[in-house]
C-alpha positions as CSV (number, residue, x, y, z in Angstrom):
1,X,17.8,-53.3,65.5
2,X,17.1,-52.8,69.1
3,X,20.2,-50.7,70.9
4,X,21.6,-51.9,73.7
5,X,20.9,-50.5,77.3
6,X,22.7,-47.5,78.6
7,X,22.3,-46.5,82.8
8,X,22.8,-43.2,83.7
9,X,23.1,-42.0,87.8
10,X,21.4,-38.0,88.3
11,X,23.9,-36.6,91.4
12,X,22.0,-34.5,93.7
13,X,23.8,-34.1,96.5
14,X,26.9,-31.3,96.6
15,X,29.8,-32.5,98.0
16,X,33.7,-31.7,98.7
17,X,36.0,-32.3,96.2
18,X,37.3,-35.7,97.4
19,X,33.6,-37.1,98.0
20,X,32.6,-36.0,94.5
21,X,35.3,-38.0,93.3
22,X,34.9,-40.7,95.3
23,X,31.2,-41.8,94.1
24,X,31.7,-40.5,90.4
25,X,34.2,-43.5,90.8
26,X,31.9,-45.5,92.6
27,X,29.5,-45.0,89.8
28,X,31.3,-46.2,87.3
29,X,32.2,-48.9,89.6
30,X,29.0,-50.4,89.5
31,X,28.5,-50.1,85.8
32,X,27.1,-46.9,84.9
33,X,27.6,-45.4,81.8
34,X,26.6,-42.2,82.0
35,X,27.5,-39.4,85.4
36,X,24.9,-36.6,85.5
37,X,24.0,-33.9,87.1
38,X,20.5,-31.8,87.1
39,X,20.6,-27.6,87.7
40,X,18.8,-26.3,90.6
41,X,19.7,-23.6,92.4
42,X,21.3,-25.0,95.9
43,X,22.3,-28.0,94.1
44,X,25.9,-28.3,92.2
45,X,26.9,-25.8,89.5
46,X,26.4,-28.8,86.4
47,X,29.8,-27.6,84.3
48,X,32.5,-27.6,87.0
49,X,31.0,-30.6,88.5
50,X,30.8,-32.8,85.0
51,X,34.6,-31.6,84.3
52,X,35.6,-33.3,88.0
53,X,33.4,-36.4,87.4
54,X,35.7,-36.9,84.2
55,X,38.8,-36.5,85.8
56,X,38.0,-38.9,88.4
57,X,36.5,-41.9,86.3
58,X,37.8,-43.1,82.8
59,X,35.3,-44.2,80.9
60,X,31.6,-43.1,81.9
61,X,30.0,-40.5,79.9
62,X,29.1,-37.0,81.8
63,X,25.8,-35.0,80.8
64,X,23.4,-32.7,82.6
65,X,19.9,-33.9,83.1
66,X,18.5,-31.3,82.4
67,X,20.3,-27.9,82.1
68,X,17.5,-25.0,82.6
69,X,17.7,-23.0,79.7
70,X,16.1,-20.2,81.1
71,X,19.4,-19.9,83.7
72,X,21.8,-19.6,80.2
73,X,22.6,-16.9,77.4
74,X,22.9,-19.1,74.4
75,X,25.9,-17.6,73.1
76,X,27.4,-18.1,76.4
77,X,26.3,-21.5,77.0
78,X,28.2,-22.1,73.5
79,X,31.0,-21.1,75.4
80,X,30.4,-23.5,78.7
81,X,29.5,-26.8,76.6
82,X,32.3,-26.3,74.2
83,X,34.8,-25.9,77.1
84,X,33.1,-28.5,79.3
85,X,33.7,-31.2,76.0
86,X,37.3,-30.5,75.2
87,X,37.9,-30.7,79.5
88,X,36.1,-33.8,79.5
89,X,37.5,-35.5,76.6
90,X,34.8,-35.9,74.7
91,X,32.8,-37.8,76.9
92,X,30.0,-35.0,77.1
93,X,25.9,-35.2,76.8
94,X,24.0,-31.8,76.6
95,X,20.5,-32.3,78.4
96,X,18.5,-29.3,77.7
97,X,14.6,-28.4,79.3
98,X,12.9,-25.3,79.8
99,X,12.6,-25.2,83.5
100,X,9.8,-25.3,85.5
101,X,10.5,-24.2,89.0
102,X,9.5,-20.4,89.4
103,X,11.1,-19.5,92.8
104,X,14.3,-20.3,91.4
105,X,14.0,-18.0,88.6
106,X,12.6,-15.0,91.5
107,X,16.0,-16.1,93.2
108,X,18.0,-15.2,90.6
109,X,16.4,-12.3,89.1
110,X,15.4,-14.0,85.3
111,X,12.2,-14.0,84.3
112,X,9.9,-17.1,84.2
113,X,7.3,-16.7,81.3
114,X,4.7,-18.9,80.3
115,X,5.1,-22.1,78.8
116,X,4.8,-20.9,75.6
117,X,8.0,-18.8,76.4
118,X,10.0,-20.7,78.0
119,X,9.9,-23.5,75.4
120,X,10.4,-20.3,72.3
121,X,13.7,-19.4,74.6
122,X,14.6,-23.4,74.6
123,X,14.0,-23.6,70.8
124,X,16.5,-20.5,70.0
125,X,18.5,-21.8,72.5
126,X,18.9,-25.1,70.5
127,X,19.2,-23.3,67.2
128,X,22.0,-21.0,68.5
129,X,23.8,-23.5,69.9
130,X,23.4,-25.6,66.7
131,X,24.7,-22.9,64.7
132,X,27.8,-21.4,67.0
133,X,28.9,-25.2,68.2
134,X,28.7,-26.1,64.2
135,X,30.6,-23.3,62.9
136,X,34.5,-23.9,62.6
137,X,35.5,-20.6,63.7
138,X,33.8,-21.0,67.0
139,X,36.3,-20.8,69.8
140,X,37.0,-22.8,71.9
141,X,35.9,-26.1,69.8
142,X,34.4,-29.0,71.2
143,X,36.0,-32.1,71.4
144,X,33.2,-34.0,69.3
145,X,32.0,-33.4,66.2
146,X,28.9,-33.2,67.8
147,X,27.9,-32.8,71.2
148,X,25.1,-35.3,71.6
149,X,22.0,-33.3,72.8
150,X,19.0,-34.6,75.0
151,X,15.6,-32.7,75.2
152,X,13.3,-33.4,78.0
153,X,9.7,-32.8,78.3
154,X,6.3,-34.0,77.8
155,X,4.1,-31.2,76.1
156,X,3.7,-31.6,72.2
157,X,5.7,-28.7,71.6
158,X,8.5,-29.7,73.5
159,X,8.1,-33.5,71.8
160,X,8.2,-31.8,68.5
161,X,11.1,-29.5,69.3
162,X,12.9,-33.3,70.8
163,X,11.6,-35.4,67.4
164,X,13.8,-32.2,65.3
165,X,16.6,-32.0,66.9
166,X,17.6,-34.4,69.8
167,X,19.8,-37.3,69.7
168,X,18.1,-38.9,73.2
169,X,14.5,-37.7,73.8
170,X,14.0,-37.7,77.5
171,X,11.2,-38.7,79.3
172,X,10.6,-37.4,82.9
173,X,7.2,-39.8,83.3
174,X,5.6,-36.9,85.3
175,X,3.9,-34.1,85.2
176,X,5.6,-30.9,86.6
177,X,4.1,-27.8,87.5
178,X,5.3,-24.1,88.7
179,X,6.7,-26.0,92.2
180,X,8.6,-29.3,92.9
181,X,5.6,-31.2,93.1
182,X,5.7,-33.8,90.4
183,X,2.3,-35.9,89.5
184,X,3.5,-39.7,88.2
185,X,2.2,-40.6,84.5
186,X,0.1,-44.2,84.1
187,X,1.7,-46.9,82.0
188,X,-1.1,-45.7,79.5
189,X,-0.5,-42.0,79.7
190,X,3.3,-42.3,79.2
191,X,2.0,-44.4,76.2
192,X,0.4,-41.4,74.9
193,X,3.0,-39.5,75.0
194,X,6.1,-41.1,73.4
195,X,3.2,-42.9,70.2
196,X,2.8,-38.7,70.2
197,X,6.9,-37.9,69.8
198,X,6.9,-41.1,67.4
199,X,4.4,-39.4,65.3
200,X,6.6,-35.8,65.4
201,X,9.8,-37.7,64.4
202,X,8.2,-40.3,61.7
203,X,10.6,-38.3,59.4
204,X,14.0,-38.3,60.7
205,X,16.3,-40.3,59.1
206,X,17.9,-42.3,62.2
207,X,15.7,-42.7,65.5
208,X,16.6,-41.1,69.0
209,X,17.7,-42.8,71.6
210,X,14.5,-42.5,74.0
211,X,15.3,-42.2,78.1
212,X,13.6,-42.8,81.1
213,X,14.1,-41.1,84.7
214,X,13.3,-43.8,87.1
215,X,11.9,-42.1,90.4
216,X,12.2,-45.0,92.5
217,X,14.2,-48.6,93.0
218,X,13.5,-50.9,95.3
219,X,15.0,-54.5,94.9
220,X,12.8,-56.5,97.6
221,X,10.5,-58.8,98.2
222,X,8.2,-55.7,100.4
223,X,7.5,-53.8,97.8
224,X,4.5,-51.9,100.3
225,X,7.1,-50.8,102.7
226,X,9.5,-49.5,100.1
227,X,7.3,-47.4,98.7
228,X,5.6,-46.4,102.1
229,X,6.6,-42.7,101.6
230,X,5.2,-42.6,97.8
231,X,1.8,-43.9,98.6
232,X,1.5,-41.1,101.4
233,X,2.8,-38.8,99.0
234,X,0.3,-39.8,96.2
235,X,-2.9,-40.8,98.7
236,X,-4.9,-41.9,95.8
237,X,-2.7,-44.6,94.4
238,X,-3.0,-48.2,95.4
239,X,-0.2,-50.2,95.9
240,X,-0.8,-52.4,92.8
241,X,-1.1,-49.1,90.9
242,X,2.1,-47.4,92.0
243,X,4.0,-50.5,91.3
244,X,2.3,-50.5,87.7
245,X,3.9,-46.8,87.0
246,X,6.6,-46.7,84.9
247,X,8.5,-44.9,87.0
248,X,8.8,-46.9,90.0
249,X,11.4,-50.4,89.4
250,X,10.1,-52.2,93.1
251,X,10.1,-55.9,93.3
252,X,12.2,-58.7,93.4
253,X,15.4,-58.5,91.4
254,X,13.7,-60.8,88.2
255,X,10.5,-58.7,88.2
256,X,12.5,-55.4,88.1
257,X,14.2,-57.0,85.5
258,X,11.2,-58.3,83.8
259,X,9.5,-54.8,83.9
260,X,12.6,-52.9,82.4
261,X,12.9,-55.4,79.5
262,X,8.9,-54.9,79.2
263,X,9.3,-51.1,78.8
264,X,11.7,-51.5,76.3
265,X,9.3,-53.6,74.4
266,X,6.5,-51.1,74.7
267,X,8.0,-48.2,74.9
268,X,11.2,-48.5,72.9
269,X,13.4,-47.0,76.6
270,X,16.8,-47.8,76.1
271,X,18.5,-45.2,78.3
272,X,17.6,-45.6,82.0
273,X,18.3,-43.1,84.5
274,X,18.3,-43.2,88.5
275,X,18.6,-40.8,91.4
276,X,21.6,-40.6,93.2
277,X,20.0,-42.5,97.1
278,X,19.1,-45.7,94.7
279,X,22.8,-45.7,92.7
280,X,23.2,-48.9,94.7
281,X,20.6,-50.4,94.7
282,X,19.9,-50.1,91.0
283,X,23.7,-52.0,90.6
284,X,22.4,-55.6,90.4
285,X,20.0,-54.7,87.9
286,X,22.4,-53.5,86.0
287,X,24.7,-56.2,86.4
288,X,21.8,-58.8,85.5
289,X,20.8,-57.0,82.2
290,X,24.5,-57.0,81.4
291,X,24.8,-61.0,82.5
292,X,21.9,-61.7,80.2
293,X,23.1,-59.4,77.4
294,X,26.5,-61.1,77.3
């Protein structure tokens, strides 16, 4: 059976306390289902702001996208995402990844690793929290039963640590380095890559809900000037090409629709996330698929 959609908005800006609360509400306003927040350093703290977004909104969902586990002590994290449920009501989703920024790990004193090692650290970071969140006597106890967990990444390692033991496997549709510089993945590259997590998770017993994090909306009928800034970003893609990329929802309203019900077709994406600067314009999509799903 094919799930239903679920849209998710990724906050990035830090804000005072009654502008936080004022587009959390907003958010859910315009339909979203699920508030999130990423973890960069000079961004928001993720826990305190999730717990705010809760209190201001009644039904959406709150979840980090993605937490850097090389920021957290696993034991301690227990701690934060047990809290951070029971505060919320229930309502939270745990997004987990390895990092990938270095400077932010020199800022704050941690070590970075390899690859390797940051994705061992992620894997006992998973498995600890498994074990401390799913013992009884672990205080303070969440409000779920179990806190729904999301693994992003695109490396088979992490796709076979996400086929184990996530409940939403992420995909970024990029390819991240030791900077911020991201290089977009080709409609046939991202296929790849989730036929590879299929082949990893051909054993569990129910499927994952698979998520996308949409770079770039657009809903317009000049789809070269809207994505002016990408194609002088990315000099070697065409026009025609960056519109082809996953990623990127730019076009009149019905194609972006089109497109999103296409992915879902090939891909099996479900759980569609934006960036905070498009939360508006990514509302009448929403409020289409919902029209048409009604």
């Amino acid at each position: 059976m094919t799930r239903p959609f679920r849209f998710g908005v990724n906050m990035l800006t830090p804000a005072s306390a009654a502008e936080w609360r004022a587009k959390c509400r907003r958010a859910e306003e315009l339909g979203y289902d699920v508030i999130l927040v990423p973890d960069h350093l000079g961004w928001v703290a993720p826990f305190p702001a999730l717990v705010a977004a809760a209190q201001a909104t009644e039904r959406a969902r709150v979840g980090t996208l993605v937490l850097n586990a090389g920021f957290y002590n696993p034991t301690l994290l227990a701690r934060e995402v047990a809290t951070t449920d029971a505060l919320t009501g229930g309502r939270l989703e745990l997004g987990l990844g390895t990092g990938y920024v270095r400077e932010e790990h020199d800022a704050a004193g941690l070590p970075f690793g390899s690859a390797g090692e940051r994705v061992d650290h992620l894997r006992r970071t998973v498995e600890e929290l498994a074990r401390l969140l799913g013992s009884e006597e672990h205080q303070p106890r969440p409000e779920q039963a179990r806190v729904p967990l999301l693994i992003g990444g695109n490396g088979d390692r992490m796709l076979r640590l996400t086929a184990e033991h996530a409940d939403i496997a992420a995909f970024s549709g990029v390819r991240t380095g030791s900077t911020r510089s991201l290089e977009p993945l080709t409609a046939d590259e991202l296929d790849e890559r989730v036929a590879r997590y299929r082949e990893f998770a051909a054993g569990r017993a129910e499927s994952a809900e698979l998520n996308l994090l949409i770079q770039q909306v657009a809903v317009t009928d000049d789809p070269g000037t809207a994505l002016k800034s990408v194609l002088e970003r990315q000099p070697h893609l065409t026009l025609e090409a960056a519109l082809a990329l996953p990623i990127m929802l730019v076009g009149p309203l019905e194609d972006v629709v089109a497109k999103i019900r296409a992915q879902r077709e090939r891909y099996g994406f479900t759980n569609l996330t934006v960036l905070e600067p498009q939360m508006e314009a990514f509302a009448p999509v929403i409020e289409r698929l919902r029209a048409e799903s009604a």
